[in-house]
N, CA, C and O atoms as a Tripos MOL2 file, in Angstrom:
@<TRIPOS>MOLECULE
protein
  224   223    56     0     0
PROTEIN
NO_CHARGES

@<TRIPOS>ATOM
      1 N          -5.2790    6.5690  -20.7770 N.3       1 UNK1
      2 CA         -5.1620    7.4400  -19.6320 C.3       1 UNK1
      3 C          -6.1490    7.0490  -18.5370 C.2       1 UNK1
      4 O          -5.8610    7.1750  -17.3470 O.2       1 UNK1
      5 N          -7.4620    6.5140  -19.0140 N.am      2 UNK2
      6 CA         -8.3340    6.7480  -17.8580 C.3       2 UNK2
      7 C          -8.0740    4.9540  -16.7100 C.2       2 UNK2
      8 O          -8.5240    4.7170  -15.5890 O.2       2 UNK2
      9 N          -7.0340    3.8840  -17.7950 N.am      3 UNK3
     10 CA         -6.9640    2.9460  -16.6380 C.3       3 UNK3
     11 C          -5.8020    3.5040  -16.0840 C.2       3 UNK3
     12 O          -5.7800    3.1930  -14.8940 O.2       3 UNK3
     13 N          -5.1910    3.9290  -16.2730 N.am      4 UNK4
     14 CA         -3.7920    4.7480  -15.4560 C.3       4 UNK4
     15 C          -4.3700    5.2410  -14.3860 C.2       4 UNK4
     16 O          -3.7690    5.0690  -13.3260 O.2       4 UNK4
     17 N          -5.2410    5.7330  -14.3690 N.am      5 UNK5
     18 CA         -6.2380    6.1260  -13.0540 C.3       5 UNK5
     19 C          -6.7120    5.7690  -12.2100 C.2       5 UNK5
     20 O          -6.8200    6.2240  -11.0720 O.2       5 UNK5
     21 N          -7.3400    4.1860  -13.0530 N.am      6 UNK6
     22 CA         -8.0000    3.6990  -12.1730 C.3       6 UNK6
     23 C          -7.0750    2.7340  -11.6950 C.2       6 UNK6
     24 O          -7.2980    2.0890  -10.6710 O.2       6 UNK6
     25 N          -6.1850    2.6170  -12.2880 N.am      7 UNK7
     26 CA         -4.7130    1.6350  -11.7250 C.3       7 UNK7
     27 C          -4.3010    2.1610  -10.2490 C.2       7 UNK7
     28 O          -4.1190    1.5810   -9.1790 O.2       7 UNK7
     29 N          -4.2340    3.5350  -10.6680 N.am      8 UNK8
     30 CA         -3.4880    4.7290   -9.3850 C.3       8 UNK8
     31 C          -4.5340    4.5010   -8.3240 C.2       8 UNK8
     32 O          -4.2640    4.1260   -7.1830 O.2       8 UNK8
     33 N          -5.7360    4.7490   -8.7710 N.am      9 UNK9
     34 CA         -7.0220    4.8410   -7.6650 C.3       9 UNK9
     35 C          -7.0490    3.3010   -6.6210 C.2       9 UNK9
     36 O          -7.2350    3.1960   -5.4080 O.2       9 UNK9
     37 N          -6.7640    2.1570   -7.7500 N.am     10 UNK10
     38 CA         -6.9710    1.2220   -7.1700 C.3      10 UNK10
     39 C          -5.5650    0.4500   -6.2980 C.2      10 UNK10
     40 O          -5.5150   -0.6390   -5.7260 O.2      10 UNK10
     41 N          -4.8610    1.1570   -6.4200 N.am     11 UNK11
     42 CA         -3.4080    1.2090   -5.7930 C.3      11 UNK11
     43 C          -3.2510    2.0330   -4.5700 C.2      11 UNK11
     44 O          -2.5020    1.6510   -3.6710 O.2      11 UNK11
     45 N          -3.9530    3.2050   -4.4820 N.am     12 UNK12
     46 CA         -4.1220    4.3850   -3.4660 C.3      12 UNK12
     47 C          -4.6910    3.1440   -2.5770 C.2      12 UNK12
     48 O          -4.0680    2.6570   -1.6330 O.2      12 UNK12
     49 N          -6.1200    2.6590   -3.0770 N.am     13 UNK13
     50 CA         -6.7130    2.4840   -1.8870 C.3      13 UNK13
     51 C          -6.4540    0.6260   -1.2640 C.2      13 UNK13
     52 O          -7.0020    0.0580   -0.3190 O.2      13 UNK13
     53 N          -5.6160    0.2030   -2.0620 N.am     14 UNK14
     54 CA         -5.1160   -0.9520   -1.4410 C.3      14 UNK14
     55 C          -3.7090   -0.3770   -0.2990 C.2      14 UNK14
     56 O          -3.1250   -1.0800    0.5250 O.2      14 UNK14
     57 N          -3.5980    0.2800   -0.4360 N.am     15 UNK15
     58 CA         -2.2010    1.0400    0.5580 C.3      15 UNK15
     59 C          -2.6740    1.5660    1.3290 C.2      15 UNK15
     60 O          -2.2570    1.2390    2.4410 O.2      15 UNK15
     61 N          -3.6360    2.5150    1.3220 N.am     16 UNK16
     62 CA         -4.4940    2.8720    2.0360 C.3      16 UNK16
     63 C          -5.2650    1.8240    3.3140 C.2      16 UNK16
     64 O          -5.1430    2.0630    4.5150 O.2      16 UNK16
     65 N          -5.8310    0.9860    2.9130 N.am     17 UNK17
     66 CA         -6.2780   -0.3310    3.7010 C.3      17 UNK17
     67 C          -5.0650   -1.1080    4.1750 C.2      17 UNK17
     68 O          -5.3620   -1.8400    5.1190 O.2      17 UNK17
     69 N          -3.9640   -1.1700    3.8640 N.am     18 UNK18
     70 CA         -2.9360   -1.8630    4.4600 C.3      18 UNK18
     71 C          -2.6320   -1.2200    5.2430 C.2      18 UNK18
     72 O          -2.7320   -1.6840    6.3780 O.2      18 UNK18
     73 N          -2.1970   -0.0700    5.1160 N.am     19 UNK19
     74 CA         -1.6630    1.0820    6.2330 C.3      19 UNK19
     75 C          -2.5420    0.7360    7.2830 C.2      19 UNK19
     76 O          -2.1210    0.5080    8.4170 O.2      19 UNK19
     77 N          -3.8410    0.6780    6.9510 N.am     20 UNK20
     78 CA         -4.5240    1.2120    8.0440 C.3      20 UNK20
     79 C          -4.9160    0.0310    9.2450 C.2      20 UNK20
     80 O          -5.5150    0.1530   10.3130 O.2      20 UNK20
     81 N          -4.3000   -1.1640    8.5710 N.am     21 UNK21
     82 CA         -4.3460   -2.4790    8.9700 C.3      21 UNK21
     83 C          -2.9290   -2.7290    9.9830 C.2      21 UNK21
     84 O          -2.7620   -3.1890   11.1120 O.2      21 UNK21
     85 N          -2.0880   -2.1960    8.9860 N.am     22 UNK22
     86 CA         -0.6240   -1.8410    9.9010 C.3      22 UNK22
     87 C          -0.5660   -1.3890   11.6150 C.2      22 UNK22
     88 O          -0.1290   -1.8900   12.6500 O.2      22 UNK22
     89 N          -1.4500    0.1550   11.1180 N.am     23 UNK23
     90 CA         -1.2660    0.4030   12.3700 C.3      23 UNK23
     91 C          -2.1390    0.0380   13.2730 C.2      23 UNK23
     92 O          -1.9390    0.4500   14.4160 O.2      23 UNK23
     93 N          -2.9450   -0.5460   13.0990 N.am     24 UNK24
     94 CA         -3.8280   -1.6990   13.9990 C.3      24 UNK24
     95 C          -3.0150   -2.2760   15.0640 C.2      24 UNK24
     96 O          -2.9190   -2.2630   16.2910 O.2      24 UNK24
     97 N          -2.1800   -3.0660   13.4690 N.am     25 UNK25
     98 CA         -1.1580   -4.9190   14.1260 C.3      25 UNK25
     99 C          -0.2330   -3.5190   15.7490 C.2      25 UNK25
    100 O          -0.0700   -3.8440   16.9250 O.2      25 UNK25
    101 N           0.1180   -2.2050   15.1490 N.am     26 UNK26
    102 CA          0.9660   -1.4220   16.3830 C.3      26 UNK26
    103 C           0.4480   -1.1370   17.0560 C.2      26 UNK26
    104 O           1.1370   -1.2480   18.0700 O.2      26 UNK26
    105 N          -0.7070   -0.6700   17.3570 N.am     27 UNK27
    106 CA         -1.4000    0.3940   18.0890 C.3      27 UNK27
    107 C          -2.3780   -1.2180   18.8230 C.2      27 UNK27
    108 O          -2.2970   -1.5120   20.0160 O.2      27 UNK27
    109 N          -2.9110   -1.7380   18.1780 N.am     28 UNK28
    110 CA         -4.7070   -2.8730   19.6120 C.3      28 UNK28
    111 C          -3.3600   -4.2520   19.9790 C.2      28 UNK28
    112 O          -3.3080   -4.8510   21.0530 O.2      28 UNK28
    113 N          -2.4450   -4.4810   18.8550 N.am     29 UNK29
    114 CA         -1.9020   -6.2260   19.1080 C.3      29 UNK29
    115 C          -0.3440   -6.0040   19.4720 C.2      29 UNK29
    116 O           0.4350   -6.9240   19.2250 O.2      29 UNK29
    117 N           0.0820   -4.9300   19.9930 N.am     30 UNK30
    118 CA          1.0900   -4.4570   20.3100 C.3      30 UNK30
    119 C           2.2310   -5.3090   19.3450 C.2      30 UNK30
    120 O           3.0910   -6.0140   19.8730 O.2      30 UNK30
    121 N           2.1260   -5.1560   17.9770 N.am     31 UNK31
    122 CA          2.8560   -6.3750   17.0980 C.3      31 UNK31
    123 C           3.6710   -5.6150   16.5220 C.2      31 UNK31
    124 O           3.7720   -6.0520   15.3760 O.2      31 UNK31
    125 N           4.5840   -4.3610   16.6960 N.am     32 UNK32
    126 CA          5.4930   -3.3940   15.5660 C.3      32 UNK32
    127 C           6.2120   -3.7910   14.7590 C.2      32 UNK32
    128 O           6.4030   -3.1850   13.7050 O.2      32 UNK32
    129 N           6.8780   -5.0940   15.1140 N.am     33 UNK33
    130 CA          7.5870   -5.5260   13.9620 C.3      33 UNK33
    131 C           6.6240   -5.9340   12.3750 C.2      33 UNK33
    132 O           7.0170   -5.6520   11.2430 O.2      33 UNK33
    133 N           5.3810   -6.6150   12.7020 N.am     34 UNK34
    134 CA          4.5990   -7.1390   11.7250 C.3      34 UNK34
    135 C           3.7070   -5.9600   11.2060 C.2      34 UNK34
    136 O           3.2430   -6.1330   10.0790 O.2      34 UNK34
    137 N           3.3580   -4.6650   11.9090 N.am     35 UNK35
    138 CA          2.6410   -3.8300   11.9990 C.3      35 UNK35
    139 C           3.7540   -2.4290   10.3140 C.2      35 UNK35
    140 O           3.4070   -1.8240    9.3000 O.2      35 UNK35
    141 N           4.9500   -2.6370   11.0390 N.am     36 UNK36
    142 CA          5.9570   -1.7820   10.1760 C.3      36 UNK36
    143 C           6.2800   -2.3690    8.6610 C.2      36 UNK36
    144 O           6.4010   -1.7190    7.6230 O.2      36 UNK36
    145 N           6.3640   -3.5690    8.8240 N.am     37 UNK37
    146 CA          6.3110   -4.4370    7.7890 C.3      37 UNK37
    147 C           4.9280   -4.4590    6.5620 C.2      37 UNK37
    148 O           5.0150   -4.3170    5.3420 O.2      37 UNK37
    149 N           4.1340   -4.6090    7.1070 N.am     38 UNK38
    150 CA          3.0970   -4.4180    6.7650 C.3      38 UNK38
    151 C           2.6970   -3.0700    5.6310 C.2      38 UNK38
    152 O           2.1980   -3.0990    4.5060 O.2      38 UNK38
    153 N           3.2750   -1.6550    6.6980 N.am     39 UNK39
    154 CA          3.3590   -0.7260    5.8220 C.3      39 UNK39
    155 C           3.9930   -0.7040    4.6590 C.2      39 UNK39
    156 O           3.6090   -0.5210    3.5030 O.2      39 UNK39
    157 N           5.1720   -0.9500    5.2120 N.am     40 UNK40
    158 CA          6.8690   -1.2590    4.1540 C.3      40 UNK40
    159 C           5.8180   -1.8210    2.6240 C.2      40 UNK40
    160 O           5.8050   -1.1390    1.6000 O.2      40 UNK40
    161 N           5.1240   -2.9630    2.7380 N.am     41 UNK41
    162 CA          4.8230   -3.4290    1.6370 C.3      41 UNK41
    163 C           3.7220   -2.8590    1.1270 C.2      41 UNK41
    164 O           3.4300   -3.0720   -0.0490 O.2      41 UNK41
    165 N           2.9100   -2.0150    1.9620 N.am     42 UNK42
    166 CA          2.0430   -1.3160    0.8830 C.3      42 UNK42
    167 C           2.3980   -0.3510    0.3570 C.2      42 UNK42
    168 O           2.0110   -0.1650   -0.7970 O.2      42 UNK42
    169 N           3.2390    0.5990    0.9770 N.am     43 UNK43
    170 CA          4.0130    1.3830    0.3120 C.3      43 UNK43
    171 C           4.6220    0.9040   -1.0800 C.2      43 UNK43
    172 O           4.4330    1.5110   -2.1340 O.2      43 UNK43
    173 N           5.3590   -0.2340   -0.9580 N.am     44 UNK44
    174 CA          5.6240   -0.9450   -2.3740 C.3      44 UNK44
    175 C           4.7900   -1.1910   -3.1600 C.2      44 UNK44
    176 O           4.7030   -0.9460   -4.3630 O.2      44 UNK44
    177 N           4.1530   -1.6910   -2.4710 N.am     45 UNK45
    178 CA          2.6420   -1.9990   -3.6260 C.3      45 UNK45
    179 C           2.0910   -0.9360   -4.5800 C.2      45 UNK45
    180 O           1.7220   -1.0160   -5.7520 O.2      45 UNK45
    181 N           2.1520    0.1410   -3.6680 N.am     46 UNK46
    182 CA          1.8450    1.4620   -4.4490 C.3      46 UNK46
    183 C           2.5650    1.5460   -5.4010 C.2      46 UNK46
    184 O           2.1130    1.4790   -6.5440 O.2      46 UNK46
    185 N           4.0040    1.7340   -5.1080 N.am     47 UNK47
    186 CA          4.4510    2.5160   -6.2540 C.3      47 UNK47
    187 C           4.9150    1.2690   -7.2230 C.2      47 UNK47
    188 O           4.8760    1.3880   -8.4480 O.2      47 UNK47
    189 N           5.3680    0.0340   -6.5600 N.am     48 UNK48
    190 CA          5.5030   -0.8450   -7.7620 C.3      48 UNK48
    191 C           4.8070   -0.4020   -9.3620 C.2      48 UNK48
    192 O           5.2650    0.1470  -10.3640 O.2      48 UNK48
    193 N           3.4060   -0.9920   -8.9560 N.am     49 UNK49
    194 CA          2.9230   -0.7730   -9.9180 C.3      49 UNK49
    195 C           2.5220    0.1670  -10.6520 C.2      49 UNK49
    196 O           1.9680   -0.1540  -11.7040 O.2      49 UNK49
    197 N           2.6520    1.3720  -10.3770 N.am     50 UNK50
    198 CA          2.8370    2.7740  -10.6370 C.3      50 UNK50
    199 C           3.9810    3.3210  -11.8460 C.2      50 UNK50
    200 O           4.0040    4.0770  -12.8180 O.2      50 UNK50
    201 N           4.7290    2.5700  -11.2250 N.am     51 UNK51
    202 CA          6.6010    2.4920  -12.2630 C.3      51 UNK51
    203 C           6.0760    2.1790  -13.1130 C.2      51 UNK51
    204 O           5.6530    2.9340  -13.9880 O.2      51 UNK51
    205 N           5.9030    0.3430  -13.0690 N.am     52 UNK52
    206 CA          5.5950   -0.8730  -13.8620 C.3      52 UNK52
    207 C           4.6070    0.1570  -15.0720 C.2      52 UNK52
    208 O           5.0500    0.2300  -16.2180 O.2      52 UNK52
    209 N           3.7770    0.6300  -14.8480 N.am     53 UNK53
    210 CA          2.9570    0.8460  -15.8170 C.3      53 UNK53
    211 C           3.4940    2.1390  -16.9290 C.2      53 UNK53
    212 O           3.2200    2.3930  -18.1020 O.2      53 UNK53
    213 N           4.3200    2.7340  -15.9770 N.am     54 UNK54
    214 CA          4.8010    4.6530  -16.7580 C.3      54 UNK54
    215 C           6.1750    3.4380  -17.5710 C.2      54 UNK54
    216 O           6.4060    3.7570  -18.7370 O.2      54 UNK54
    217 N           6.4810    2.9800  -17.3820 N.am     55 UNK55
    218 CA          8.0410    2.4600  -17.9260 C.3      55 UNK55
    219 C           7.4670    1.9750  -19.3500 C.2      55 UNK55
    220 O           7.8770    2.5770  -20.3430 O.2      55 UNK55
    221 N           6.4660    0.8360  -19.5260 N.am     56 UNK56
    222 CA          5.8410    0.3270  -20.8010 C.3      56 UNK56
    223 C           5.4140    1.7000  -21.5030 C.2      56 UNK56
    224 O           4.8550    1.6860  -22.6000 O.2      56 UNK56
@<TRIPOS>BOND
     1     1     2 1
     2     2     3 1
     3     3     4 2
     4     3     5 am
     5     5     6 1
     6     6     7 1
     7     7     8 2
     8     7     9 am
     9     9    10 1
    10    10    11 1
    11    11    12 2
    12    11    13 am
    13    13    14 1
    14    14    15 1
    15    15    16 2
    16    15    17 am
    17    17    18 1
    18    18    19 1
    19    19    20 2
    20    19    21 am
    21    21    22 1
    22    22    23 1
    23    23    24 2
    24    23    25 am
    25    25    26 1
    26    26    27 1
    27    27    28 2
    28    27    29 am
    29    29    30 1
    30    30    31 1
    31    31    32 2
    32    31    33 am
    33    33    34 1
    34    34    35 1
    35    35    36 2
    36    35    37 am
    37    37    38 1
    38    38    39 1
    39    39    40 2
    40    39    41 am
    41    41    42 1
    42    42    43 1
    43    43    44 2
    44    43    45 am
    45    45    46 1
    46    46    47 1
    47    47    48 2
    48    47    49 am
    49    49    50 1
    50    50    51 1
    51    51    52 2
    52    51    53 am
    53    53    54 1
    54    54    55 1
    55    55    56 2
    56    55    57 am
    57    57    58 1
    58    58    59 1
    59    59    60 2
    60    59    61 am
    61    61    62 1
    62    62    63 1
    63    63    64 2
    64    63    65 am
    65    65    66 1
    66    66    67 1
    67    67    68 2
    68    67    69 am
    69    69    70 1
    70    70    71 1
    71    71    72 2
    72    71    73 am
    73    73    74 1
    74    74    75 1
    75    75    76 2
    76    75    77 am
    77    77    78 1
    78    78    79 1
    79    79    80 2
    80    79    81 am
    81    81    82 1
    82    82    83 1
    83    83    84 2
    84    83    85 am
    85    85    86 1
    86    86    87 1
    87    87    88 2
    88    87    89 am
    89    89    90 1
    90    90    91 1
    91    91    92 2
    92    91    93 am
    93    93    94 1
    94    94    95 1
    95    95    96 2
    96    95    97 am
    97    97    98 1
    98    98    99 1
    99    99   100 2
   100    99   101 am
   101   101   102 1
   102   102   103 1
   103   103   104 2
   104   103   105 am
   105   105   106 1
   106   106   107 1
   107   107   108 2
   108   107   109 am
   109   109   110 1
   110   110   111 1
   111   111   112 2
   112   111   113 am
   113   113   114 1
   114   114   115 1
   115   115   116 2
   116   115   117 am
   117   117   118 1
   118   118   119 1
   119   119   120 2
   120   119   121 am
   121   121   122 1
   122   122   123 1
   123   123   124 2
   124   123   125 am
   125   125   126 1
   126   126   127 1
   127   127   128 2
   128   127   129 am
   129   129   130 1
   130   130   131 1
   131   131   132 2
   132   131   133 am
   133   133   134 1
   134   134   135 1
   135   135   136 2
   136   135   137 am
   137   137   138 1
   138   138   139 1
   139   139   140 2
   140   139   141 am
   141   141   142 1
   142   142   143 1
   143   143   144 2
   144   143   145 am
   145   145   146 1
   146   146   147 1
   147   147   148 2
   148   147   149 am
   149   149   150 1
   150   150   151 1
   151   151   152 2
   152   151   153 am
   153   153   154 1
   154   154   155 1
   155   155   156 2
   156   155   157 am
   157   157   158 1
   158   158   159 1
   159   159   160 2
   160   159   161 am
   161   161   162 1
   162   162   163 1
   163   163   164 2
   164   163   165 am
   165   165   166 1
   166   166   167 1
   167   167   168 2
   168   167   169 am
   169   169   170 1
   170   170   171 1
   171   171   172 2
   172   171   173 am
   173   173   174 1
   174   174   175 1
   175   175   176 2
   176   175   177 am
   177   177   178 1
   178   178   179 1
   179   179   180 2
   180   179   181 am
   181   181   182 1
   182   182   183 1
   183   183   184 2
   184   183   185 am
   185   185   186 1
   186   186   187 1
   187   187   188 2
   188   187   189 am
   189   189   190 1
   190   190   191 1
   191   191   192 2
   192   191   193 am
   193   193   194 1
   194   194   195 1
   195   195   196 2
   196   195   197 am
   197   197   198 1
   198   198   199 1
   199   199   200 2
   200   199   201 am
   201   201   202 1
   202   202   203 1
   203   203   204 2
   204   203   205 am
   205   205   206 1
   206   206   207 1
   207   207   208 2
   208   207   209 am
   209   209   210 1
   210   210   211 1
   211   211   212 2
   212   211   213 am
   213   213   214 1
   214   214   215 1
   215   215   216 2
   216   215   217 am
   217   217   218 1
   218   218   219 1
   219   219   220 2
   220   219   221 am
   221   221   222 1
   222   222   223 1
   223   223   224 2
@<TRIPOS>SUBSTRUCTURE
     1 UNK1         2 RESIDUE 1 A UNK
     2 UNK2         6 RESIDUE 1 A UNK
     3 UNK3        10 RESIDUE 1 A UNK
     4 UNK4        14 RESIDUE 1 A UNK
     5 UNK5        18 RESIDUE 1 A UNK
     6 UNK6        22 RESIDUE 1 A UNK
     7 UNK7        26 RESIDUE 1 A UNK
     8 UNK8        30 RESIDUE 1 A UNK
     9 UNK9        34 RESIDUE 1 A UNK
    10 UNK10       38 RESIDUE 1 A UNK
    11 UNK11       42 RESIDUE 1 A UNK
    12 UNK12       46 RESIDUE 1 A UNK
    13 UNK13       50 RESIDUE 1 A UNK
    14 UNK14       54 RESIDUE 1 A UNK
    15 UNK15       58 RESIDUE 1 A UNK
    16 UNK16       62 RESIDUE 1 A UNK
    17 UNK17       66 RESIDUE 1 A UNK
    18 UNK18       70 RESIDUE 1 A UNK
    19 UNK19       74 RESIDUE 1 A UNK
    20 UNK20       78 RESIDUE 1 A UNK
    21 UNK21       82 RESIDUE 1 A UNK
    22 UNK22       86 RESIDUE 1 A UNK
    23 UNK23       90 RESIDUE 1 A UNK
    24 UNK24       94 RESIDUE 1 A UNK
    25 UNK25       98 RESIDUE 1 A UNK
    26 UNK26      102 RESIDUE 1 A UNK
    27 UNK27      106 RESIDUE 1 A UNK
    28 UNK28      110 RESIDUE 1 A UNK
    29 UNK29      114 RESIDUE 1 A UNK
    30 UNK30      118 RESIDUE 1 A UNK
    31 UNK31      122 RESIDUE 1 A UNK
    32 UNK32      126 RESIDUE 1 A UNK
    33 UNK33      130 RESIDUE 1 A UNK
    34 UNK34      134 RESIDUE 1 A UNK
    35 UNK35      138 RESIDUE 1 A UNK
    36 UNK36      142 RESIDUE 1 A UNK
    37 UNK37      146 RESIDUE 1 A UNK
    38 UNK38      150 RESIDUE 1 A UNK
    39 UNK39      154 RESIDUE 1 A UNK
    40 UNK40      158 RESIDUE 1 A UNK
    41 UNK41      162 RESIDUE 1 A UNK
    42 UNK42      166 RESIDUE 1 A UNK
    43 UNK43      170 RESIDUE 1 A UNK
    44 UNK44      174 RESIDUE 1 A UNK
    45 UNK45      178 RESIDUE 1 A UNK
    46 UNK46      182 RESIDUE 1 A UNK
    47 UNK47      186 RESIDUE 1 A UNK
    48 UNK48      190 RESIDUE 1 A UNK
    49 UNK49      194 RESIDUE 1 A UNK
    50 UNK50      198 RESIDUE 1 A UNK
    51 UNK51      202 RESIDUE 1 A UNK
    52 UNK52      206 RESIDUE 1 A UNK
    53 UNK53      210 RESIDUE 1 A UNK
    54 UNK54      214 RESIDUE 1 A UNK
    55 UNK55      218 RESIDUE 1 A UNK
    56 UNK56      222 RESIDUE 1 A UNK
């Protein structure tokens, strides 16, 4: 249970830092296509491995 946590924790905050990188690339480098994208995959990132781990 407690790496399930730290799996989640360490998944929160890689999505967390992408996001926040995302809206950077939209908001200072006027880049939305690379900026949306960006999210798109941390969002995945999150829950990918989230599944991956409850399914085993």
């Amino acid at each position: 249970m407690t790496t399930f946590i730290l799996a989640i924790l360490f998944c929160f905050i890689a999505c967390l830092e992408s996001t926040v990188y995302g809206i950077y690339e939209i908001r200072v480098n006027k880049n939305r296509t690379a900026g949306f994208l960006i999210i798109l995959l941390s969002i995945i990132g999150f829950i990918f491995p989230i599944t991956m781990y409850l399914r085993v």
